[in-house]
N, C-alpha and C positions, 0 to 999 in steps of 0.2 A: 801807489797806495798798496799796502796790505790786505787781500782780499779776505785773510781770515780775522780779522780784528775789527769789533763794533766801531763804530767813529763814537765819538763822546759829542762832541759841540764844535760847530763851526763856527759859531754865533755869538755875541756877549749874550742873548736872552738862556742859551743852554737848554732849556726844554727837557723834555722828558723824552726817553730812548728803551724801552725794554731790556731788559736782557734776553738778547735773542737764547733762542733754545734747540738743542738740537730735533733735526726730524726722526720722528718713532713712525714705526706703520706695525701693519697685526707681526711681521715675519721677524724685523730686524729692530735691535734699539742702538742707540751708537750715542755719544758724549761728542763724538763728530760736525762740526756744524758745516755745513755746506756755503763755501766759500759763496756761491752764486747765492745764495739766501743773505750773506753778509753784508756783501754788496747793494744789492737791491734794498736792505736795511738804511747803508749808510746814503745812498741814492737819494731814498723816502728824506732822509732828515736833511738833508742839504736844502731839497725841495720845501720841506715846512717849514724852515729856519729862515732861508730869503724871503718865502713869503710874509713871513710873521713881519721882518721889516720893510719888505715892499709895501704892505698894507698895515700901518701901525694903529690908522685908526680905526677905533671897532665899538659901535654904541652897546653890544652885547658883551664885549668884553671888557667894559665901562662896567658895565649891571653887574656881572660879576665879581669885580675888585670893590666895588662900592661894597656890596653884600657882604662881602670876607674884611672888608676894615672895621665895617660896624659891629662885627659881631665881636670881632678881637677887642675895641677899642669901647672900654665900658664907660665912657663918657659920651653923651650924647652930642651931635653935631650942632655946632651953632645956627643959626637961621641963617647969618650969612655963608658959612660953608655948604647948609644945603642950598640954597639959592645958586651961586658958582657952580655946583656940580650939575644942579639940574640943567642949568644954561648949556653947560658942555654937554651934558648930555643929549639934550634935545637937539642943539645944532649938529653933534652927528647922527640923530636919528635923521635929522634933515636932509644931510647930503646923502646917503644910503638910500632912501627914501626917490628923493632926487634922480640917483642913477635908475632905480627899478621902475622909476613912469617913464624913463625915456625910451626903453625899450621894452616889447610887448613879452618877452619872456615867462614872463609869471601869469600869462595870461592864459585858463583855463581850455579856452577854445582853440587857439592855434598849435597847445602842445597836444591836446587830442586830435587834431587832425594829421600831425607826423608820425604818430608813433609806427615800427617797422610793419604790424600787422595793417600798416593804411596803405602798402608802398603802392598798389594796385588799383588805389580810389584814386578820383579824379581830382589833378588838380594838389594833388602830394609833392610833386616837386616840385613847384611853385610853393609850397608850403614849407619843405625842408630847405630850401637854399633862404626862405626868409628868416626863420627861425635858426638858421646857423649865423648870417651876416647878425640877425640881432644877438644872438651867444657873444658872438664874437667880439663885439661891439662892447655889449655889458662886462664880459672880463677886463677890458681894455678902457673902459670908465671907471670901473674900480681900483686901475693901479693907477691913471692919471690924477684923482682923486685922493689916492692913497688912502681910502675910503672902503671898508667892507665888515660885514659879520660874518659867520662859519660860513656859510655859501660861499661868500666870494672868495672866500681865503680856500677853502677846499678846491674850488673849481681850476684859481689857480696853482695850484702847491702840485694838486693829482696832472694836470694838462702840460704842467712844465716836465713832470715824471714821464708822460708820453711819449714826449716828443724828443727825451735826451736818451732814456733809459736802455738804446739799441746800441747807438753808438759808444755810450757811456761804457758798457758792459765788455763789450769789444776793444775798447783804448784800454781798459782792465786788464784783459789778456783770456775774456772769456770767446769759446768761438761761437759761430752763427747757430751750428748744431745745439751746443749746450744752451745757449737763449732761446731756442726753439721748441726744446722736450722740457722746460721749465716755464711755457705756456702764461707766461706775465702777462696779466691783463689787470685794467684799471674801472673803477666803477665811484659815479657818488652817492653816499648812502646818507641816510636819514633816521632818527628813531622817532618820527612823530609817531606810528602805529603803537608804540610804547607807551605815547602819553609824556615824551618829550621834546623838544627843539631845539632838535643841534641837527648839523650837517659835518660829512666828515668824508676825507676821501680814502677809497681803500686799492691797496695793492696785491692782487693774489698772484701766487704761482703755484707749481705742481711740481715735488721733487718725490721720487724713489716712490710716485703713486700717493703722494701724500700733499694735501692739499697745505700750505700754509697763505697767510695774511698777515700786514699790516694796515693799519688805520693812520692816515696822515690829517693830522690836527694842530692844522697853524693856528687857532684861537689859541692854543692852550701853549704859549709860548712857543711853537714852533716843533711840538710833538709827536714823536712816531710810536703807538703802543700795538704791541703784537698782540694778536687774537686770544691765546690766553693769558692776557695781563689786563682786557679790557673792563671786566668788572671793576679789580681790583684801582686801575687808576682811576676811573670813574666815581670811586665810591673817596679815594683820597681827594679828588677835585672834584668833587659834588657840587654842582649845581642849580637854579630852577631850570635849566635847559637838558642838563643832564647827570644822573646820579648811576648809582650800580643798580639800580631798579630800572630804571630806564634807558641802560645802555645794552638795548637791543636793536640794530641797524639794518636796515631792509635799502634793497634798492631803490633810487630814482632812476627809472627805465631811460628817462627820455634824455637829464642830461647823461647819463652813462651811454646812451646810445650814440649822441652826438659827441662827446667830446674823443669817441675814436673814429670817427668817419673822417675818413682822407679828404673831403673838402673843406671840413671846417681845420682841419688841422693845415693843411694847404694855407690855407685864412690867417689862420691865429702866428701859425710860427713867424714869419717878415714882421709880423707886427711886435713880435714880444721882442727878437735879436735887436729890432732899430731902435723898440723903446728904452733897453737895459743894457744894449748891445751884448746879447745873450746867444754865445755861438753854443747850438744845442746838437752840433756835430763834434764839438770839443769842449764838452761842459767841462767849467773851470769856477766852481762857486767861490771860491777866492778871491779869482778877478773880478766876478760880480758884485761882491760886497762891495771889495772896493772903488768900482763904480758908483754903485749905490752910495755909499760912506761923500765920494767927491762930489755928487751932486747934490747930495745933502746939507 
């Protein structure tokens, strides 16, 4: 592959891809893009693009095609097409629904008791190894299910990024030094404090002192939007979850804290290669599809 050249689309969904930019800091400006910035680009969108078909179905991203038809579509819906849709609708709110009671995940008390300022209370790792097997668990009921909203679709897109994006970088022809002072680290973010609801996963690195980002957004066909393009797509793919008003995105500490801990990742990798047979020592999203495509 070309380390200097955006990938376009892996995918038949295509998605959205930035135009990456190059890096500025106060000293230097360059037209230059940093191949390891390219990379890591095309990386992000391989990861949102499988995911968007690993998990195709998504009761939120129902809401949002329904909302964008009616608006185009200045004849009203007949009773029985709303009837139909709401069906479909509610049965995937069902299975989603479904996955999030079977694991205590979303449960206000057990993720307070993990978080890293608890490591020292009693009774923390008894509490971190349950709340990773249920992590784990819950990523892995969402792609058996093929079942998810942004959460699940970020959790997996950003977790697959983790676990490939060392070796990936390396079979490129980048070395261990240059992945190392370019400081890639993964986080998943939220804009509820915005006053919206979306989940999304992000990818930072650090080049020439200069912080860049992407935001990986399998809801949104399988999206990878660079930090300053995020209003701007935001405000074109508007929205109730999220607009250019409310694409402001803050940490979720606790999964960002777990989805790079060496045991849940220990956990999750065997699970994810036997389900997709996804070798994430020789990622080959290619092959994957076409996996995906045959079992399909």
């Amino acid at each position: 592959m070309n380390n200097t050249k955006p990938l376009a689309s892996v995918c038949v969904y295509g998605g959205y891809s930035s135009t990456i930019h190059p890096v500025e800091n106060s000293s230097v400006k360059s037209e230059m893009i940093p191949p390891i910035k390219v990379a890591v680009n095309n990386l992000s969108k391989y990861c949102s693009e499988l995911t968007h078909i690993m998990i195709p179905v998504s009761a939120t991203r129902e809401s949002i095609d329904i909302d964008k038809i009616c608006k185009k579509n200045s004849k009203e819906l007949t009773g029985k097409d709303q009837s139909a849709i709401a069906a479909r609708h509610n049965c995937h709110n069902q299975l989603i629904a479904r996955n999030r009671s079977a694991t205590p995940i979303f449960d206000g008390v057990p993720r307070m008791q993990i978080g890293s300022g608890d490591i020292d209370q009693p009774g923390y790792e008894a509490a971190k190894k349950n709340f990773i097997n249920d992590l784990a668990e819950y990523v892995m009921l969402s792609l058996k299910s093929n079942t998810g909203n942004c959460l699940e679709k970020a959790l997996v897109a950003t977790i697959m990024f983790r676990l490939a994006f060392e070796k990936y970088l390396i079979n490129h022809g980048f070395s261990k030094h240059e992945i190392d002072n370019a400081n890639i680290r993964i986080a998943i973010l939220t804009n509820n404090a915005a006053g919206g609801d979306h989940s999304v996963g992000s990818v930072k690195m650090t080049i020439g002192g200069v912080d860049e980002e992407f935001l990986i957004d399998p809801l949104m066909d399988g999206s990878v939007v660079e930090k300053s393009d995020i209003r701007q797509f935001y405000s074109k793919n508007e929205s109730k979850y999220c607009s250019d008003k409310t694409a402001v995105f803050n940490d979720t500490h606790v999964f960002s804290e777990f989805i790079n801990d060496s045991d849940f990742l220990e956990l999750i990798k065997p699970r994810l290669e036997e389900m997709h047979r996804v070798d994430f020592d020789h990622f080959n999203p290619e092959a994957i599809i076409k996996q995906l495509h045959r079992v399909t």
